[in-house]
C-alpha positions in Angstrom: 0.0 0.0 0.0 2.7 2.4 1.1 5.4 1.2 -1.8 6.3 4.4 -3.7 5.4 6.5 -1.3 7.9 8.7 0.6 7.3 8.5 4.8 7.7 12.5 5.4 4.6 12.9 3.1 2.3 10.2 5.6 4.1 12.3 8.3 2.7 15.3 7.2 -1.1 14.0 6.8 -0.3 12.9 10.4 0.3 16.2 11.6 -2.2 17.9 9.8 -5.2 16.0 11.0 -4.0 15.9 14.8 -3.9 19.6 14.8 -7.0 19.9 13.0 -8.7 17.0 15.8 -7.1 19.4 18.5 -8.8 22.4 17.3 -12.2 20.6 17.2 -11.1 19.1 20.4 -11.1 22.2 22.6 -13.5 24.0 20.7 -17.3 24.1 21.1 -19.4 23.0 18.6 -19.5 24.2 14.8 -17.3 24.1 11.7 -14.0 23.5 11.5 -11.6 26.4 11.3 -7.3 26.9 10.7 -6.1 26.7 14.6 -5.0 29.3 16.2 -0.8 29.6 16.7 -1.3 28.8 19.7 -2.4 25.4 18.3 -0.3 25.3 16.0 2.2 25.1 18.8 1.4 21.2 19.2 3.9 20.9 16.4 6.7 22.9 16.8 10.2 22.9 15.2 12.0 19.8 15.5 15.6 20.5 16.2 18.1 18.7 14.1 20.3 17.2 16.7 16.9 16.6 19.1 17.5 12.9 21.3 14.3 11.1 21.8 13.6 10.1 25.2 14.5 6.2 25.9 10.4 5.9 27.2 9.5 7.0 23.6 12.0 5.3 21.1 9.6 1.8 21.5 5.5 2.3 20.8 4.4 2.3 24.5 1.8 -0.1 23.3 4.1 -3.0 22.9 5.8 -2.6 26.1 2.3 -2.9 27.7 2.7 -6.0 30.5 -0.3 -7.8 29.0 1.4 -7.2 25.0 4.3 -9.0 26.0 2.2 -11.6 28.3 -1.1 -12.1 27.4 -1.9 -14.0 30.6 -1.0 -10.9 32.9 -3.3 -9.4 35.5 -4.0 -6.6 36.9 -4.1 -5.9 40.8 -7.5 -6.8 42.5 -9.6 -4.5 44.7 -10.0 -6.1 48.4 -13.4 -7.3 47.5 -12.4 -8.8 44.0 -12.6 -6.8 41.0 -10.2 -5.4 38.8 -8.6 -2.1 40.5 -8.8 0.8 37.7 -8.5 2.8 40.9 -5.9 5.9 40.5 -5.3 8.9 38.7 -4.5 8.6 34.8 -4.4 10.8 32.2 -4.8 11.4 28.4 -1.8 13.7 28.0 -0.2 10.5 25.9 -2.4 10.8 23.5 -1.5 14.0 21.7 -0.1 13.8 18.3 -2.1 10.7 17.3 -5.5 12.4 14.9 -9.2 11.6 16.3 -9.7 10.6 12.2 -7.1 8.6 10.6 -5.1 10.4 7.6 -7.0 8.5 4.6 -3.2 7.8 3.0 -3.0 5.7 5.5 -6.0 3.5 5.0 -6.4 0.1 6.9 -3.0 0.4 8.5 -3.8 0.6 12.6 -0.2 1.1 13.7 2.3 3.2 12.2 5.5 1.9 10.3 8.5 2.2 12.4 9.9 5.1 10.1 6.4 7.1 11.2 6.8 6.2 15.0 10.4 7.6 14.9 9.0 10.7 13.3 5.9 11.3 15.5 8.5 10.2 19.0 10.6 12.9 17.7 7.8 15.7 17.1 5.9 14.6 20.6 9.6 15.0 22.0 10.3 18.3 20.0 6.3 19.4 21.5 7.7 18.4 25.3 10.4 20.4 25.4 8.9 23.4 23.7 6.4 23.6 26.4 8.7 22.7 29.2 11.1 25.4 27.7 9.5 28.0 26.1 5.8 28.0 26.6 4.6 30.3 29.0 1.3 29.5 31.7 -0.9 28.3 28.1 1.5 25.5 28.0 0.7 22.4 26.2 0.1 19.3 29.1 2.7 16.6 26.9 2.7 13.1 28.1 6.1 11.4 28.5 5.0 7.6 26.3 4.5 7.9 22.6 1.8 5.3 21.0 2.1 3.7 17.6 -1.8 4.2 16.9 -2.2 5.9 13.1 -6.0 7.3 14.6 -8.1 7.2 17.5 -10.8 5.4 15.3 -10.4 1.9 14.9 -14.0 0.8 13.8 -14.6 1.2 10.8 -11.5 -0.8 9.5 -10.4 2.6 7.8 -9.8 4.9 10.9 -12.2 7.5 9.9 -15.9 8.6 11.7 -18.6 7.5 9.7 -20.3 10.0 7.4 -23.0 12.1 9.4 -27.0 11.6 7.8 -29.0 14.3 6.5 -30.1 14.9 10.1 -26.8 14.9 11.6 -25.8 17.7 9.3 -28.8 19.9 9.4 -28.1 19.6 13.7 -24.5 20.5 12.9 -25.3 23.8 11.0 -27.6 24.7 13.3 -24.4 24.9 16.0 -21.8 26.1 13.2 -20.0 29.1 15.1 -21.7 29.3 18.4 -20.0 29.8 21.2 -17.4 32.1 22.0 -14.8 30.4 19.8 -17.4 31.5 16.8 -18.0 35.5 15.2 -21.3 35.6 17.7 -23.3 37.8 18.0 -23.8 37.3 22.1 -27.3 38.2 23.2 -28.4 35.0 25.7 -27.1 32.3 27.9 -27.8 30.3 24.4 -25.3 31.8 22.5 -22.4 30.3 24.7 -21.2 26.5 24.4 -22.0 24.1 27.1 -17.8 24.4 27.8 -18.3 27.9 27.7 -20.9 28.0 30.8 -18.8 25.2 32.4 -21.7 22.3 32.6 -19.4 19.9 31.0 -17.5 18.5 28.2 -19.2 15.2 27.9 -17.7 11.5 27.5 -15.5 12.8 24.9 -12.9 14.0 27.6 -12.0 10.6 28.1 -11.3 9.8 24.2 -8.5 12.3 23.6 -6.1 14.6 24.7 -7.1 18.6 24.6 -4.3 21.7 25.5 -4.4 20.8 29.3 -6.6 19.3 32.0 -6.5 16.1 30.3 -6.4 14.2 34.1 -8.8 11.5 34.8 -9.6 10.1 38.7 -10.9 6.6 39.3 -12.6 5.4 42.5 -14.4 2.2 43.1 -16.2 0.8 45.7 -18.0 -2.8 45.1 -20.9 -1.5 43.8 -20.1 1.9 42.0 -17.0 3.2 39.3 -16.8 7.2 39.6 -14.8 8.6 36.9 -13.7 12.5 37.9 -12.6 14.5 34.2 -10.3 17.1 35.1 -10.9 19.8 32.9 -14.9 21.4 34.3 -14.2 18.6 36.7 -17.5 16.2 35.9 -17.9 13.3 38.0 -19.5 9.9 36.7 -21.2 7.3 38.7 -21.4 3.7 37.1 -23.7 1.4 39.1 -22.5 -2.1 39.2 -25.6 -3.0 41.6 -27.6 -4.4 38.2 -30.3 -1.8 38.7 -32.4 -0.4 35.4 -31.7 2.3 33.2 -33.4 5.6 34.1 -36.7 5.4 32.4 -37.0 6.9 28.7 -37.5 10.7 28.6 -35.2 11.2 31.6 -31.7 12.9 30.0 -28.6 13.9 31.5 -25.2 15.8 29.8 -23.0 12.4 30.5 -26.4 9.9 30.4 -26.9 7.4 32.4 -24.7 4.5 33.0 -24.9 0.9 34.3 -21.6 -1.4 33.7 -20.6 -4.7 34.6 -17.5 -6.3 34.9 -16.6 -9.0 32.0 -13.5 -11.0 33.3 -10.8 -7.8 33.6 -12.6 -5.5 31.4 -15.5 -3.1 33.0 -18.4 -3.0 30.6 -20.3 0.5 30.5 -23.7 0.8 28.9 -24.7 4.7 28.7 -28.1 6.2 27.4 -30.3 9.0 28.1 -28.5 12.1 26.8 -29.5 15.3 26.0 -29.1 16.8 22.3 -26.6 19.2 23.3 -23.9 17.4 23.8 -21.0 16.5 21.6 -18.8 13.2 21.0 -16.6 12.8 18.1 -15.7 17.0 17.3 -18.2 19.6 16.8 -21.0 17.4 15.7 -24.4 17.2 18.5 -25.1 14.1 18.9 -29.1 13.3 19.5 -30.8 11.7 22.3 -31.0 8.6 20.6 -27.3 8.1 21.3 -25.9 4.9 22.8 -22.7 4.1 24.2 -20.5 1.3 25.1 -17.8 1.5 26.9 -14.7 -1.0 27.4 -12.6 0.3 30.5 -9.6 -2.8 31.0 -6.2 -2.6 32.9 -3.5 -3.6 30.6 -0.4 -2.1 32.4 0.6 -1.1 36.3 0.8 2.3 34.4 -2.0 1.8 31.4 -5.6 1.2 31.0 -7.1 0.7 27.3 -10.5 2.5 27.1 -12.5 1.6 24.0 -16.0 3.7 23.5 -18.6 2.3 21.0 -20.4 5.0 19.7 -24.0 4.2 18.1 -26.2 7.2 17.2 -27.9 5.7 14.1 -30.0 9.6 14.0 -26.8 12.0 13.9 -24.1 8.8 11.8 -24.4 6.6 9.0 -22.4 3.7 11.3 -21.6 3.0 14.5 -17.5 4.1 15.6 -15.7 2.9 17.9 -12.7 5.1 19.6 -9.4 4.2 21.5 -7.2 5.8 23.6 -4.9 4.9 26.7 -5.3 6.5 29.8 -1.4 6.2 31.5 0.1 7.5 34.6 2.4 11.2 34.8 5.2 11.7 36.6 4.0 13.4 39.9 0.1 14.4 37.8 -2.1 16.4 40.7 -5.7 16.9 39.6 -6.7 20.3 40.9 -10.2 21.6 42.1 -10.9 23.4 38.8 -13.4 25.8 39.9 -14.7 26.0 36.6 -17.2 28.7 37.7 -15.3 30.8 39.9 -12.8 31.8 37.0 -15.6 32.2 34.4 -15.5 35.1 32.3 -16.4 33.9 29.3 -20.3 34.6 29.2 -20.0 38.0 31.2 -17.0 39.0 29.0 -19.0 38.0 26.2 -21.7 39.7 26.5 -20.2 43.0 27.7 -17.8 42.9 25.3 -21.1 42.4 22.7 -22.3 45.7 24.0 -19.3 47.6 24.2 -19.0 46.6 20.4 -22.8 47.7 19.6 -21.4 51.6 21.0 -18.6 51.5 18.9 -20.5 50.3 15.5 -23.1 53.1 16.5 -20.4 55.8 16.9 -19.0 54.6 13.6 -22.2 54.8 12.5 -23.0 58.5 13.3 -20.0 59.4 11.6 -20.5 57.8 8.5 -17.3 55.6 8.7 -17.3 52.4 8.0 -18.1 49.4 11.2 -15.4 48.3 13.5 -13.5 45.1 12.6 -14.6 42.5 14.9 -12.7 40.3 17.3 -13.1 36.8 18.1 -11.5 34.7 21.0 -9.1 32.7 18.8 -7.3 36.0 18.6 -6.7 35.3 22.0 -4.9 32.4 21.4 -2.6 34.1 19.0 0.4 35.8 18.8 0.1 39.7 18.8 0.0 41.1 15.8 2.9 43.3 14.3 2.8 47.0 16.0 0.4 45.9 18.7 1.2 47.1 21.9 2.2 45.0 24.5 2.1 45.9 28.1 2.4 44.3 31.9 -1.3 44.0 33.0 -0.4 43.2 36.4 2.3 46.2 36.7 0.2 48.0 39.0 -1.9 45.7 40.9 
């Protein structure tokens, strides 16, 4: 398949779509748009004489204990089950695209020639943020995978196309959200990340900027999952119990899960519409999940997520990713709330802009240019001024 074809150029499809799945990543829902610099960031230089890390010159997958001994266990909580107890994280999982680059077609793992390349980018991406970066700096993990996509059902990497319904839903959406040209007049005009009520399952299936931590508790008849970043909290009842009944919805659903020998089986339904998995697509309330949460390392645990919304995709998907230990990772209270200025700021700053196209206006010149937060994200502009805001606190 790959015969004729020179490595750098699969390299460079790599690249592209990871920081294009970023950008969807972190943003709220609507189309997708060229990321910011700051994004752009995830792929830095790579110096020529840069020495890879000895933790990322093998894929991490294969030194996984149960890929080199498929009859390895994990430890056992004191009441039996597999422990998934701890706190993990998804920082590991940056530089690998949600979508898989279509040049690379049925091939799951990359060629050793496109591992070296992507261990030496992730490594070039580490020490750019430990180096340079200032407090927006970009949460690395320290393990580079071999996985060409997140997707790995269908055979070809890639989410299934979305149905006629599924893209009227996504238009609707298309630049809302403070990320988007606005206008902001309501509550409604800001993303669900944007009023901090949540980022939904999909902050377990890839890595964002930061806040990519996950914490796992267990007692012997409930699995909480805490997410970092808005800090959600998930409780799985292992107690056999029903479903909430039909017409009840929740951001996350509802969840019931099982344990099948050392994997924890998750069944989730019951969402609301306004929620997102997979991008910037909403998914509908007909969505369905399965999850498959299994140990595979003291320092790994493989987390599969079966996607079935047969109203919003033409298929079902199903998603990896590996949630691994950090050197010395803290999870944080994230008092999503208490630093929220995004929908006051917002809509002030809508107002402000209202005077100013109104004076303009009145004097017959033309409409201020308008801002939008991605400009945030960037580099100043040549001949902006730059000053100390904190100089005279």
């Amino acid at each position: 398949m790959f015969r004729g074809r020179p490595a750098l150029q699969i390299v460079a499809a790599l690249v592209v779509a990871h920081v294009a799945a970023i950008a969807l990543a972190q943003a709220p829902a609507g189309t997708p748009r060229r990321p910011s610099p700051e994004v752009e960031a995830l792929n830095p230089p790579v110096p020529p004489g840069l020495v890879v890390s000895e933790e990322r010159r093998v894929p991490a997958e294969k030194k996984a204990a149960a890929y080199k001994d498929p009859k390895w266990t994990g430890p056992k909580t004191s009441w039996g089950h597999p422990s998934l107890e701890g706190t993990w994280s998804t920082d590991d999982m940056h530089g690998i695209p949600f979508d898989r680059p279509e040049a690379l077609g049925l091939q799951e793992f990359l060629s050793d020639p496109q591992f070296v390349e992507r261990a030496r980018r992730q490594q070039a991406g580490s020490e750019h943020s430990a180096n340079v970066e200032t407090f927006h700096r970009v949460a690395w993990g320290v393990r580079s995978f071999g996985f060409s996509s997140l997707v790995v059902d269908p055979p070809n990497g890639r989410t299934p196309a979305l149905t006629a319904d599924g893209r009227a839903r996504a238009a609707a959406v298309a630049g809302k959200g403070t990320f988007g040209p606005g206008p902001f007049d309501a509550f409604e005009d800001f993303s669900l990340y944007d009023r901090c009520i949540g980022r939904g399952l999909n902050a377990g299936m890839n890595a964002v900027l930061y806040g990519n931590g996950l914490v796992i508790a267990q007692s012997p008849d409930t699995v909480s999952i805490t997410y970092e970043m808005v800090h959600e909290t998930r409780a799985i009842r292992l107690d056999g119990k029903p479903h909430l009944v039909d017409g009840v919805t929740q951001y996350n659903g509802n969840s019931r899960g099982h344990f099948e020998g050392d994997t924890l089986v998750v069944e989730t339904s019951g969402f609301k519409d306004n929620t997102s998995l997979s991008g910037s697509v909403p998914n509908s309330k007909s969505l369905h999940t399965t999850e498959r949460i299994r140990r595979v390392d003291p320092d790994m645990i493989e987390y599969r997520i079966t996607v079935d919304d047969p109203l919003t995709y033409t298929a079902p998907f199903t998603v990896r990713a590996m949630w691994t230990t950090q050197p010395g990772y803290t999870v944080y209270e994230y008092s999503c709330h208490e630093g929220n200025f995004a929908v006051g700021g917002g809509l002030s700053g809508e107002r402000a802009f209202e005077r100013e196209v109104a004076a303009a206006k009145a004097k017959g010149l033309p409409p201020p240019r308008r801002a939008s937060m991605v400009e945030i994200y960037s580099a100043p502009a040549e001949g902006a001024e730059v000053f100390d805001i904190n100089k005279h606190e």
